[in-house]
N, C-alpha and C positions, 0 to 999 in steps of 0.2 A: 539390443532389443529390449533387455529389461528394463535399464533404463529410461526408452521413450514409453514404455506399459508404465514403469513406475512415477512417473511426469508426468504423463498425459490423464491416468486414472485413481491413484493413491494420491496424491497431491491436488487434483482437481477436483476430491469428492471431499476431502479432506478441510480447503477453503470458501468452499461451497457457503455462499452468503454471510463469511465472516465480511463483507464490502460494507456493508451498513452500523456497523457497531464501532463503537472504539474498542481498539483493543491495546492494553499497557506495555510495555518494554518488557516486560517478562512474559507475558505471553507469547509475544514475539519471538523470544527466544527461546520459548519451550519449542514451538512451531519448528523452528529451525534446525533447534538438537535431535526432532523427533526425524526431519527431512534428511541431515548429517547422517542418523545411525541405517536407515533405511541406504543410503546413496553405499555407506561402508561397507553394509551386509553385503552387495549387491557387489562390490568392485574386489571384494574379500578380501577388505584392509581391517586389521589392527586398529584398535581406538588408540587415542592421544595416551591413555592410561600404560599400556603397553606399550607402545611405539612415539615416543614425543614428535618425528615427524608429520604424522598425519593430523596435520593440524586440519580444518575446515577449510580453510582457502585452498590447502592441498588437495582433500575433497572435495570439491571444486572443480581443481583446475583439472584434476585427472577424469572425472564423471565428463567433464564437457569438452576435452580432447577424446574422452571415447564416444558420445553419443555425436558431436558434431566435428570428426575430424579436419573439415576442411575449412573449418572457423566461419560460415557461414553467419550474416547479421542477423541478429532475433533470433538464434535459433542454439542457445547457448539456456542451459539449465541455470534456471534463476532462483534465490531463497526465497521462498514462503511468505518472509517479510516482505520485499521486496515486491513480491507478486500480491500479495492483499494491498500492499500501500497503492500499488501503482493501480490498481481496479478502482479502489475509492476515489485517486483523484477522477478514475476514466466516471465514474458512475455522478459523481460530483459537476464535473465537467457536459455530462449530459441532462443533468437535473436543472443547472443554468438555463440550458439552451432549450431547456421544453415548457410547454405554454403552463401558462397561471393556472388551467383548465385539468393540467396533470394532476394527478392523485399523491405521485411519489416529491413533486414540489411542493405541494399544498403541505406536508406534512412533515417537510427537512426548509421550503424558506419562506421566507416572507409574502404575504403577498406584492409583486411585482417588482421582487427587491431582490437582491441576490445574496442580503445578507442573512445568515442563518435564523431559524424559527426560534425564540426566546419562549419557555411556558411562563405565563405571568403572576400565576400562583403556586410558590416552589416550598417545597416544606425546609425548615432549617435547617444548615448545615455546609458541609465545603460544596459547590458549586460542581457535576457532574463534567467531565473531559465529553467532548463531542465530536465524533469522527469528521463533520463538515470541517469547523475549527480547525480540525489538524490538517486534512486534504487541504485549506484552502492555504495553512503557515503551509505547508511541504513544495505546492504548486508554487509559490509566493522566493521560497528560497530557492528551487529547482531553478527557476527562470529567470535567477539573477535580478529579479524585481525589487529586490533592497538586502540589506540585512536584518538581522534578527531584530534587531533595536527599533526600525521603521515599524516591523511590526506590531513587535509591543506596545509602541508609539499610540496605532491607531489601526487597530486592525479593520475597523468597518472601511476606512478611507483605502485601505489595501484594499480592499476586497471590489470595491466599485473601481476602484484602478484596472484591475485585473477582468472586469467584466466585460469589455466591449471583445479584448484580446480572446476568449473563451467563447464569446459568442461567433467571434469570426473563424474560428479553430487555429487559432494560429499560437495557441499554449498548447 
């Protein structure tokens, strides 16, 4: 039981509109260590520190043989990372498919373009990482639609590739 209280409300208030932001590898991983110690307290294991087998994967696999023992699909406690990544592409994937009319399109793509909104006057300096950007490389490699290198290649041409497939929900 703690554990579906601790999934369903410590972790869902917890990523509460991180879906819009980019967020870096280390954040990500803070997310995660913070989900780990939370799941340990909880199943009253020993950190790595103490015990080298309770690695995270072991954390893992024992939180989600006890909240879902019958191994049910979907229904398997997920990482943090994993669960903001996977809301951006859903939120991404719905921002496509809503009119030019939308407020949340108008302000993440182009108009009637699917490719992301460019500010045209940018102060100097390295170019900011943008959560579309990643949502659209993560969907792009999830989906076996090429590899890394296609991307790099030409990410706008990925991206209207991938437009028609998103708008018929079949990504």
């Amino acid at each position: 039981f703690k554990l579906s209280v601790y999934d369903a409300i410590i972790c869902s208030k917890l990523v509460y509109g991180l879906e819009t932001i980019h967020l870096p590898q280390s954040v990500l991983s803070k997310l995660d260590a913070f989900q780990f110690k939370g799941i340990g307290e909880i199943l009253n294991m020993k950190t790595t520190f103490i015990t080298r087998e309770n690695t995270n994967v072991r954390v893992f696999d024992r939180a989600n043989a006890t909240a879902n023992p019958k191994s049910k699909p979907n229904q398997n406690i997920r990482s943090l990372s994993h669960y903001v990544q996977g809301r951006q592409e859903s939120l991404l994937k719905h921002t496509v498919r809503s009119s030019n009319e939308d407020p949340l399109r108008q302000c993440t793509l182009e108009y009637n373009k699917p490719i992301p909104f460019q500010v045209p006057k940018r102060r100097v300096g390295r170019p900011r990482l943008n959560w579309t950007n990643e949502a659209y490389k993560r969907i792009h490699l999830k989906n076996n639609r090429g590899i890394e290198l296609t991307w790099k290649a030409d990410p706008h041409q990925a991206i209207w590739n991938m437009e028609t497939d998103i708008r018929n929900r079949s990504l």
